[in-house]
C-alpha positions in Angstrom: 53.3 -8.9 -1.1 56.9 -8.7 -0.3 59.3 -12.1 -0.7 58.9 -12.5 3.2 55.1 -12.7 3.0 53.8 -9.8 4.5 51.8 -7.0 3.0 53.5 -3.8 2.1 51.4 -0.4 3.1 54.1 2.1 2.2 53.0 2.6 -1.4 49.3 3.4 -0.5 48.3 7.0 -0.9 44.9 6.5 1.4 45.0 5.4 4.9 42.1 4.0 7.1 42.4 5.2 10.7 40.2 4.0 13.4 40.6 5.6 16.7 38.6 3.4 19.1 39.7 5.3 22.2 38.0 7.7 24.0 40.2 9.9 25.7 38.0 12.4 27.2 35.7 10.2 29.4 38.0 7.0 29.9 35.0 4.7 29.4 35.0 1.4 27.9 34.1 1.1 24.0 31.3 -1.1 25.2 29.4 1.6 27.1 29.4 4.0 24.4 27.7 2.0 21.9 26.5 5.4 19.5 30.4 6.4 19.0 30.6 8.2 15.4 33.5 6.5 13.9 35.1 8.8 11.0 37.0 7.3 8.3 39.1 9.4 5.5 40.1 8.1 2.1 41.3 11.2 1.1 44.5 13.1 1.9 43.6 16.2 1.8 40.5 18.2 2.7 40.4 20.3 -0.4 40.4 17.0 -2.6 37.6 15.2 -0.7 34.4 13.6 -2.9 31.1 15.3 -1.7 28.6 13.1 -2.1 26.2 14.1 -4.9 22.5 13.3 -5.2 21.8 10.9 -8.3 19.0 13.1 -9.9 21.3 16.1 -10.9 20.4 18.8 -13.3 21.5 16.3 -16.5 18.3 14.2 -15.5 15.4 14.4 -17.5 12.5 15.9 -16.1 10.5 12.4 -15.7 12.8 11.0 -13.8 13.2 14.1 -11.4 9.9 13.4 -10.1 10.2 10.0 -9.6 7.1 7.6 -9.9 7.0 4.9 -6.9 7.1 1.5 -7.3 3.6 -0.4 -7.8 3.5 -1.8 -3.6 2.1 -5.9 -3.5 -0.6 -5.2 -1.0 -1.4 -8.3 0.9 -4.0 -6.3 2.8 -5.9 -4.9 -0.5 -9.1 -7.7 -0.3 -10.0 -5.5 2.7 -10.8 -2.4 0.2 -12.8 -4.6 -1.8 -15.8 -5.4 0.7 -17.9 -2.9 1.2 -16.5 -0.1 -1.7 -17.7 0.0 -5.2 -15.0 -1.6 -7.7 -14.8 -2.5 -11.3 -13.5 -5.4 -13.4 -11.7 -5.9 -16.4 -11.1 -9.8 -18.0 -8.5 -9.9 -20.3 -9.3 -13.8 -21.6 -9.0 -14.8 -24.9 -7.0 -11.7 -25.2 -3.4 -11.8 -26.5 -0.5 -11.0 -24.5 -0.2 -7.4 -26.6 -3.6 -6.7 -26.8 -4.3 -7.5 -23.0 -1.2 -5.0 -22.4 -2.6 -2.3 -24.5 -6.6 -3.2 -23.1 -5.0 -2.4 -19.3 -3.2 0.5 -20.5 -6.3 2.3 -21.8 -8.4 1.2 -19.1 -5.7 2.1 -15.8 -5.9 5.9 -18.0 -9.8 5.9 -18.7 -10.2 4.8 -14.6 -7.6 7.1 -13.3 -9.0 10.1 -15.0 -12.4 9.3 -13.8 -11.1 8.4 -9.9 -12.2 5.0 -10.0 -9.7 3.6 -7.2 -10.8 -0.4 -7.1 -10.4 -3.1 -9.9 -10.3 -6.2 -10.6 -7.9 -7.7 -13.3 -9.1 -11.2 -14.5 -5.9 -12.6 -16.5 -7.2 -16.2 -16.1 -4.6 -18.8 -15.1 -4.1 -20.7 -18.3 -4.2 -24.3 -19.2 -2.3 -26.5 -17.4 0.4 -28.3 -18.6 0.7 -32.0 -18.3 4.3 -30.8 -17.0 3.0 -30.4 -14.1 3.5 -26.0 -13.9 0.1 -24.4 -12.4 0.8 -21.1 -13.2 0.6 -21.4 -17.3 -1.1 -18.6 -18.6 0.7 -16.0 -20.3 -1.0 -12.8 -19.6 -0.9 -14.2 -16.0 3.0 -14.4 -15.8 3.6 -11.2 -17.6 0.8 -9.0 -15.3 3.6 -8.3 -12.4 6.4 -7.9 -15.2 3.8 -4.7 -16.8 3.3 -3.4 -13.1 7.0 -2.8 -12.9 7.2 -0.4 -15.9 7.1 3.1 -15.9 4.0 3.2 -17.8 2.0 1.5 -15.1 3.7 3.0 -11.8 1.9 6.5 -13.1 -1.3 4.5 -12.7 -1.4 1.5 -9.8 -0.6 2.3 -6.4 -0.7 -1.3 -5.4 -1.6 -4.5 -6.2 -2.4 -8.2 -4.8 -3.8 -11.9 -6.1 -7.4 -12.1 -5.6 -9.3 -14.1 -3.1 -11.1 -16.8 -4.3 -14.7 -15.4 -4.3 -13.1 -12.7 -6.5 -11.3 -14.8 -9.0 -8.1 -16.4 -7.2 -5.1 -16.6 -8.3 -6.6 -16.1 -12.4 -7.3 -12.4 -11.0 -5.4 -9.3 -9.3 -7.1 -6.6 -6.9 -5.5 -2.9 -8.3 -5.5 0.0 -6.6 -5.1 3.1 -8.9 -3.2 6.2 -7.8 -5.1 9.3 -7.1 -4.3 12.4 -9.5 -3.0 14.8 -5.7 
């Protein structure tokens, strides 16, 4: 800021201009509403930044082909009607052993292109705090989903209906190996 309160521009090397007019047509701004408005933060052409794509060749090779996100799948009970599916209850389980039990059994299913499960995590006792949700597999299920481990596995996921287990169970959709 200079003493008189205004902003000083001189001593900026990048300049922002916006031309809004269009001079061939003569038309208002308003009726050319796809307009491609350029804007340069560079000073010369030689200098400018190309954009570079995030997986570069100092990526490790996992991450090249990256593994999509586990989807939540409010439409999944629709699957489970009429299909064949399994189930796997993880109660009385701890919270590591229920995280290993899945792993092995997402792997075992996948290999053999069984698509449909059920995952009983059970919703815990609840607290005289008044929290429903208290059971520890329970809370930790979506956390697991969100790891890479996982994503090679489940395609998508969703809270079961109540004839299936309600909220104490997840419908999982595995991956197929295409």
């Amino acid at each position: 800021m200079t003493p008189t309160g205004n902003c000083s521009l001189s001593n900026l090397s990048h300049k922002i201009k916006l031309n809004l007019n269009h001079s061939k047509t003569k038309k208002k701004l308003e009726d050319l509403p796809n307009q491609k408005i350029s804007i340069n933060l560079g000073g010369d052409k030689k200098k400018a930044i190309k954009p570079t794509s995030i997986v570069n060749e100092k990526t490790p090779p996992s991450l090249k082909n990256s593994i999509k996100p586990v989807v939540l799948d409010q439409q999944l009970f629709k699957q489970f009607k009429n299909k064949e599916y399994k189930k796997i209850d993880l109660h009385g389980l701890t919270v590591d052993e229920a995280h290993q039990s899945l792993i092995e059994y997402f792997k075992s299913n996948y290999n053999k292109e069984n698509f449909l499960h059920i995952v009983i995590t059970g919703l815990g006792n609840k607290s005289s705090g008044g929290e429903f949700f208290t059971g520890k597999i329970r809370k930790q299920f979506p956390f697991w989903l969100e790891t890479e481990l996982f994503q090679k596995f489940v395609k998508s996921y969703c809270p079961c209906k109540i004839q299936h287990g309600g909220l104490g169970a997840f419908y999982i959709k595995l991956k197929s190996k295409v």
